[in-house]
N, C-alpha and C positions, 0 to 999 in steps of 0.2 A: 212535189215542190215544197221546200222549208217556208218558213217564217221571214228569209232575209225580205226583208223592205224592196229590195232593189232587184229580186225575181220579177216583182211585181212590176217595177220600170220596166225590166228587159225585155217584158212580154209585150208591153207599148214600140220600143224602141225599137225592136226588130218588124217591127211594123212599120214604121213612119220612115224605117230606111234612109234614101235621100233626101227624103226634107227637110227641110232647115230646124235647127236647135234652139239658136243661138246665133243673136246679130248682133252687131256692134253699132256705135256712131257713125263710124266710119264704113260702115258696109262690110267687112268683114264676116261671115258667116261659118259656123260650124254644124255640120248635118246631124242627125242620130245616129249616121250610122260611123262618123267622122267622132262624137262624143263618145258611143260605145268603145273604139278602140282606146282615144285617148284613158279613159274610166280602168282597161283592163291592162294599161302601161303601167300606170298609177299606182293603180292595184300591188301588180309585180313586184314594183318598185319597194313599198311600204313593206313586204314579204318578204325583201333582199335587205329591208333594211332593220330585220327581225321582228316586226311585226306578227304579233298569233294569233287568234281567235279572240274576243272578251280584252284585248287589249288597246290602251285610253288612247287617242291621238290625239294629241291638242296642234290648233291651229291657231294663228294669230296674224292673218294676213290681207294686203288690200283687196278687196273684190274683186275678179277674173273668170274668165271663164274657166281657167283651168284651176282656180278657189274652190268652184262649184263639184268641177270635174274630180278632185280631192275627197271631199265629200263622200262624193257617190262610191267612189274605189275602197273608203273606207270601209261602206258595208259591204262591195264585193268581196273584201279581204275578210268579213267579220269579224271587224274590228268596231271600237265605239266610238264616235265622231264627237270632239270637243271643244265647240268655236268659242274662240276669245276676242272682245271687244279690242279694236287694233286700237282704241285710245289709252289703254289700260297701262299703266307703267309698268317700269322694272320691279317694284318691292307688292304691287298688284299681281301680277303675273308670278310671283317667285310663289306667293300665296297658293293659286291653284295649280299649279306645277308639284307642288309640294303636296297639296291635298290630295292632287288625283293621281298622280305617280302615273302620268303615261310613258309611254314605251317612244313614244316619238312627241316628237316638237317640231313644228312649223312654221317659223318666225320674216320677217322682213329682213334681205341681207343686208340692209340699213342701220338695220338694230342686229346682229347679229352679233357684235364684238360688245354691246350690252348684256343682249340675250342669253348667250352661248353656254357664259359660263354658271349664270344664275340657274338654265338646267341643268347641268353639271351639277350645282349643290344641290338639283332637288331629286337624284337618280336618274333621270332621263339620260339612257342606252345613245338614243337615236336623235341627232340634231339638224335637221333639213332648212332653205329657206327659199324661196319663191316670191320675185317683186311684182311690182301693178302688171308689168308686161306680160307676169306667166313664166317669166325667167329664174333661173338657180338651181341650185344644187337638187332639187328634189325633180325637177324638169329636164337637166341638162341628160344631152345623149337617149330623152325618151324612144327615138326613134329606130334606138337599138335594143330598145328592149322587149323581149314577147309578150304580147299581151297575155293575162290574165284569160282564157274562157270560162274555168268553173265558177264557181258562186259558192261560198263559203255558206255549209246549212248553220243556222242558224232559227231558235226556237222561238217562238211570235212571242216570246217574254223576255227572250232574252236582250238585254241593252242596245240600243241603237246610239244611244246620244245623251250624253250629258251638257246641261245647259246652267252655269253658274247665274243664280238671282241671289240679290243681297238679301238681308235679313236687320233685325230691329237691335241683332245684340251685334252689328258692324261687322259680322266676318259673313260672306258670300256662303250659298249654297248652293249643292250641284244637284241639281233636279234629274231623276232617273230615266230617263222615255226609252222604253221600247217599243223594238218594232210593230207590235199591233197597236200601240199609242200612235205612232206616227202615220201608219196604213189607214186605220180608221179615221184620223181626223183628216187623211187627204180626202181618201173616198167619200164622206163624207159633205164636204164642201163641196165635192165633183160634181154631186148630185144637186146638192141643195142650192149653190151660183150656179148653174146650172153650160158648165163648161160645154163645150161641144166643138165639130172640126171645123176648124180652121178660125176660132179663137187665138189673139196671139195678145200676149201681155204683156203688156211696159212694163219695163223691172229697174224700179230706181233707189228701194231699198236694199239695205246691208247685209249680207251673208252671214253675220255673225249673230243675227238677231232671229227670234221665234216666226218672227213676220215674214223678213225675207223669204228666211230656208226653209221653213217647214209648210208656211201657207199658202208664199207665192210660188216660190220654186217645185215644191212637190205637187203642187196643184195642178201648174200646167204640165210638170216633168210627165203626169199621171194619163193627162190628155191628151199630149203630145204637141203640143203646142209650140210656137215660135214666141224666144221672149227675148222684147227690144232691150238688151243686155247693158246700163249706163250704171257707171264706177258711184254714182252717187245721184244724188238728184241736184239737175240743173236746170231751171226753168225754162231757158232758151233750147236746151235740148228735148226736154219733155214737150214742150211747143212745138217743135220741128218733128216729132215723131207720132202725135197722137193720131194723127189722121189712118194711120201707118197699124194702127193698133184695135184693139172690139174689148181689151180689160187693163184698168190701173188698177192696182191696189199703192196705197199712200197712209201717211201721217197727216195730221192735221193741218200741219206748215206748210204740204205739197198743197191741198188747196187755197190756202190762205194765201201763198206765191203766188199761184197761176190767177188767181180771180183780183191782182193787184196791176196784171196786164193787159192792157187796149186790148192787144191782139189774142187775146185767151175770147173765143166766139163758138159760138152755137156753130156755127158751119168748119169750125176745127174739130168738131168732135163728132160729126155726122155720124161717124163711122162706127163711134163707140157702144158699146152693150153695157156695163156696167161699170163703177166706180167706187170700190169700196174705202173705207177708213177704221183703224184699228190704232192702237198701242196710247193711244192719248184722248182723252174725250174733245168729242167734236161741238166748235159751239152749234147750237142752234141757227145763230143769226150767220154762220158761214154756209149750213147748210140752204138756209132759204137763199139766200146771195148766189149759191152757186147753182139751186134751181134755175132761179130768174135769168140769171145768165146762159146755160146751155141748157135747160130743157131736164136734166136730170138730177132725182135725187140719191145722192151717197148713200148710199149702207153701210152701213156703221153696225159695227160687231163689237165682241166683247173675248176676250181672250187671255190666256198669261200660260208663264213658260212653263210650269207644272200641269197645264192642260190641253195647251193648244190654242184650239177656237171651243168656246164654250156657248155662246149667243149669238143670231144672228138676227136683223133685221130681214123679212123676207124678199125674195127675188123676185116675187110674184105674190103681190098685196100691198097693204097701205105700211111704210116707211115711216114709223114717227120719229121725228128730230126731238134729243135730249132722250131716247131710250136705247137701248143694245139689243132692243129686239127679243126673238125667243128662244128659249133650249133649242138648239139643233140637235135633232133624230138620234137615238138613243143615248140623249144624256139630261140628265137629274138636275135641277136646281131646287134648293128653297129659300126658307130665309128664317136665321134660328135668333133665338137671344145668348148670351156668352154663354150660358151654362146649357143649353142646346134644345132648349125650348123651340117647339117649330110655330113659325109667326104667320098669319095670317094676310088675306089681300091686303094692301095698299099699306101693311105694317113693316116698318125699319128695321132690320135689323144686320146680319153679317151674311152674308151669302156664301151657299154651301152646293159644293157640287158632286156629282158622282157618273162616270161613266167608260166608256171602253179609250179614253181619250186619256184618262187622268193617270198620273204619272206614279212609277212604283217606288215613290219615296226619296229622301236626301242621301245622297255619296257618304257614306261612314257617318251618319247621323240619323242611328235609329230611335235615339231618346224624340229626337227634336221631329223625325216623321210620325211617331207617335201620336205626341201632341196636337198635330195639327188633322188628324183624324178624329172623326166619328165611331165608337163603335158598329155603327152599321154600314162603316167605308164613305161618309161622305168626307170630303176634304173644305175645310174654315178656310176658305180665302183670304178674310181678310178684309175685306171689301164690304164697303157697307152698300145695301139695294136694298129696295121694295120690289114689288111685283106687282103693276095695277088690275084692275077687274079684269083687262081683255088679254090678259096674261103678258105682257109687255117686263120685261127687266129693265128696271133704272139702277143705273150705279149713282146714288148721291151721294157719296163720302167714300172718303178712302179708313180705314182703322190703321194703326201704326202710322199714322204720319207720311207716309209714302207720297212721295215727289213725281208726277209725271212732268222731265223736262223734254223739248222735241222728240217725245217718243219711247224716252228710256227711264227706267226708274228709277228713282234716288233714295235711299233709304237715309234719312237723318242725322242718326248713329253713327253710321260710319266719316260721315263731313267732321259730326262733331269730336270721335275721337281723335280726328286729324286734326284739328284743331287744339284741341285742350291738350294734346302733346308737344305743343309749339312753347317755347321759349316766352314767357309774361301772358302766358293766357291763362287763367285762370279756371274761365268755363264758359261755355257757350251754346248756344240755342241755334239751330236750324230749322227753315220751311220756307213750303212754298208762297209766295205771292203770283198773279197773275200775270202773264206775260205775252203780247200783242204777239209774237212769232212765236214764240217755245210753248203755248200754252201755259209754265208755271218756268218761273227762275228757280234757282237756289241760291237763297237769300241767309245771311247770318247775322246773329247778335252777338258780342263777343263784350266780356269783362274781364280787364286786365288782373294779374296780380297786381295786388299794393307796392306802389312804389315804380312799375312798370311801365304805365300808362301811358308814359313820351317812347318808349322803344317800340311800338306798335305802329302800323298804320294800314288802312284798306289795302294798298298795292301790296306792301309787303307781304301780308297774310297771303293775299289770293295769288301771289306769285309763288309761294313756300307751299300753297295746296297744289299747283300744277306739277310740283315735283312730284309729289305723293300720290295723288288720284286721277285719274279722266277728267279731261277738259267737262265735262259734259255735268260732272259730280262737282265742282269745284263753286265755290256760290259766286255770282255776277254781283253781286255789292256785298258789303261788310259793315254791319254799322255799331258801335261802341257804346257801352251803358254801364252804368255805376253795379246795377242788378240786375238780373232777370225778373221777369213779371211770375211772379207764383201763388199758388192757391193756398187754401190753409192746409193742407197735406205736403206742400212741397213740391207740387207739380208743376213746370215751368206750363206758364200758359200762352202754348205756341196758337188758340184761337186770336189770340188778344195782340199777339204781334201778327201775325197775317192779316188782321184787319188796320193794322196801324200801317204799316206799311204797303197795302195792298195797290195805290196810286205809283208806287215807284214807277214802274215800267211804263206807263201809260205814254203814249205816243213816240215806243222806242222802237218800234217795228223801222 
């Protein structure tokens, strides 16, 4: 047996047979043994469409089961699976296109008379697309096509998936996971959430994301599990199915939603085993709220797309609220000071990781993977944490300014070169402030050029950012100032606007 990721599925898969995969809203159901052919259509397909071993597939499409099913065919083919955020524009997307030079593209036939041609300028051979339905060009006439049986070998080092995260100097980075990156951090959690048959999981997170694909999807993919399969999370949906269900995993918002409902009850979740939270810190006062109410408490992990899952609060012991819990099984934490000083209990500093999980570096960026290494292999997150007495990780800070808004990260930088490329802007500051749903907004200070000052205005900025960036990246208010607040070195002092502004949002859930 090689290294491929998806040997190790098919050895489940051929197992569970007729059991169900994959359910829908609507009762719709695909089996494993109904996903394995689909997977090995796919496959073919990507192969006819010149597809070779080691080569990028970027995807950019609404969640489906056959999104999923894409995926998977990707490592059947041994190829390197490249999910892109569907809110992501055209001159975003032209970006990683151009970075990662896949051999195929995967787009919405929505955007396809967008899309098409900006692959075209970026090399891209191969231009497929596929709607919410599972419809298009890259699906149509599947039924005629033979499936795939082999499995493309492939070496437990070799690339499985690259994952673009932004960075501090505004241009994205494509994080390297191979296959024994992605293997170990499933098995991994199998053991440690402690999956078992006839586990099935709500799945109401996005395929484009580390959470989704890699922790919920692989996880139960790995178990064999049946996962309640919804395009997105909708709280009337997720209400109507949890009974249905024994695992959610979710963002912060999905309980802050459900615990803003009468009918969200302790005898709705009878059924349930566990409920975890990841990609945004969880407050405190939601976890006790959502004790009180059903009985259990979330576990809350800690994780990012050059690792995986890094921490986890245990399965089996005491859960404390406002921590991420501890290293899971064979992986390294510490906590250094910048120059790599290793710090002691209950001491602050950046937090560094090391293990079979952590990722072989950035896409054509070996100065910058460099950097962010330790000579003895540990990886600078970034992140600031302590470690208390009973070994517990807290994340208190972020370093870099990093933005968690509903789940995804926002790096600064990048809003503000969007900005200060705008026509009478002069310069401008981003961060985050608190926010009752999203956890943090993205919030901006903006000073005009001289003389500009009346061509400006909130809408107009934040409509001219929605061209350029993700809904998601784009800041929810924009506020105007003669200067930026700065130190005596010249450092915009984005503590001192975070706390000025930090009441904005208040009672805007």
């Amino acid at each position: 047996m090689s290294g491929n990721l998806y040997e190790r599925f098919l050895a489940v898969f051929s197992e569970r047979g007729d059991a169900p995969a994959i359910e829908l809203a609507d009762g719709t159901t695909w089996s494993y043994a109904q996903l394995t052919d689909q997977v090995g259509r796919l496959a073919r397909r990507l192969v006819e469409a010149g597809v070779e071993p080691g080569d990028r597939v970027a995807i950019q499409v609404d969640k489906s089961p056959q999104a999923l099913f894409t995926y998977l065919a990707c490592f059947q083919a041994g190829a390197v699976y490249l999910p892109l955020n569907t809110a992501y524009t055209g001159p975003e997307v032209s970006y990683f296109l151009s970075d990662a030079q896949p051999r195929c593209f995967v787009c919405d036939p929505r955007r396809a008379d967008e899309l098409a041609p900006i692959a075209g300028e970026a090399g891209v051979s191969a231009v497929l697309n596929m709607d919410p339905t599972g419809a298009g060009t890259l699906t149509d006439g599947l039924d005629a096509v033979t499936p795939m049986r082999e499995v493309v070998e492939r070496d437990p080092d070799d690339l499985a998936a690259i994952c673009y995260t932004s960075g501090t100097t505004g241009r994205s980075k494509g994080a390297m996971l191979s296959h024994r990156n992605l293997e170990s951090n499933a098995r991994t959690l199998h053991s440690y959430w402690g999956f078992q048959d006839g586990d099935v999981l709500l799945h109401a997170l996005p395929l484009f994301h580390v959470h989704g694909l890699f922790v919920a999807s692989n996880t139960a993919l790995l178990n064999g599990s049946k996962m309640l399969f919804l395009p997105k999370f909708d709280a009337d949906q997720v209400t109507r199915l949890l009974p249905k269900a024994s695992v959610m995993m979710g963002v912060p918002t999905f309980y802050v939603r459900l615990l803003e409902r009468d009918d969200f009850t302790k005898d709705l979740v009878a059924k349930m085993r566990l409920f975890v939270s990841g990609s945004a810190p969880l407050q405190p006062e939601t976890w006790r709220q959502f004790k009180e109410r059903t009985g259990f408490e979330i576990l809350e992990r800690y994780g990012m797309t050059e690792a995986g899952m890094i921490t986890s609060n245990p399965l089996n012991g005491e859960r404390r609220p406002g921590t991420v819990g501890f290293p899971l099984p064979n992986v390294q934490v510490r906590v250094a000071k910048e120059d790599g000083t290793v710090l002691g209990t209950e001491e602050i500093g950046i937090l560094e990781i090391k293990g079979p999980n952590l990722f072989q570096g950035y896409w054509n960026k070996p100065e910058k993977t460099a950097e962010e290494f330790r000579p003895d292999g540990f990886f600078i997150t970034g992140d600031n944490a302590k470690i208390d007495d009973r070994g517990y990780v807290h994340i208190v800070g972020r370093a870099k300014d990093l933005i968690i808004s509903g789940g995804y990260n926002v790096y600064p930088k990048e809003i503000e070169l969007t900005l200060d490329a705008m026509n009478g802007v002069k310069e401008s500051a981003v961060f985050g402030v608190p926010h009752p749903d999203f956890g943090e907004a993205v919030t901006a200070m903006v000073v005009a050029e001289a003389g500009k000052e009346d061509t400006l205005s909130e809408k107009g900025l934040i409509d001219a950012c929605r061209t350029q960036i993700a809904g998601y990246k784009t800041p929810k208010r924009i506020f105007f100032a003669d200067t930026l607040p700065r130190n005596t070195m010249g450092k915009v002092q984005k503590a001192q606007l975070r706390s000025e502004y930090e009441s904005t949002f208040q009672g805007a859930a």
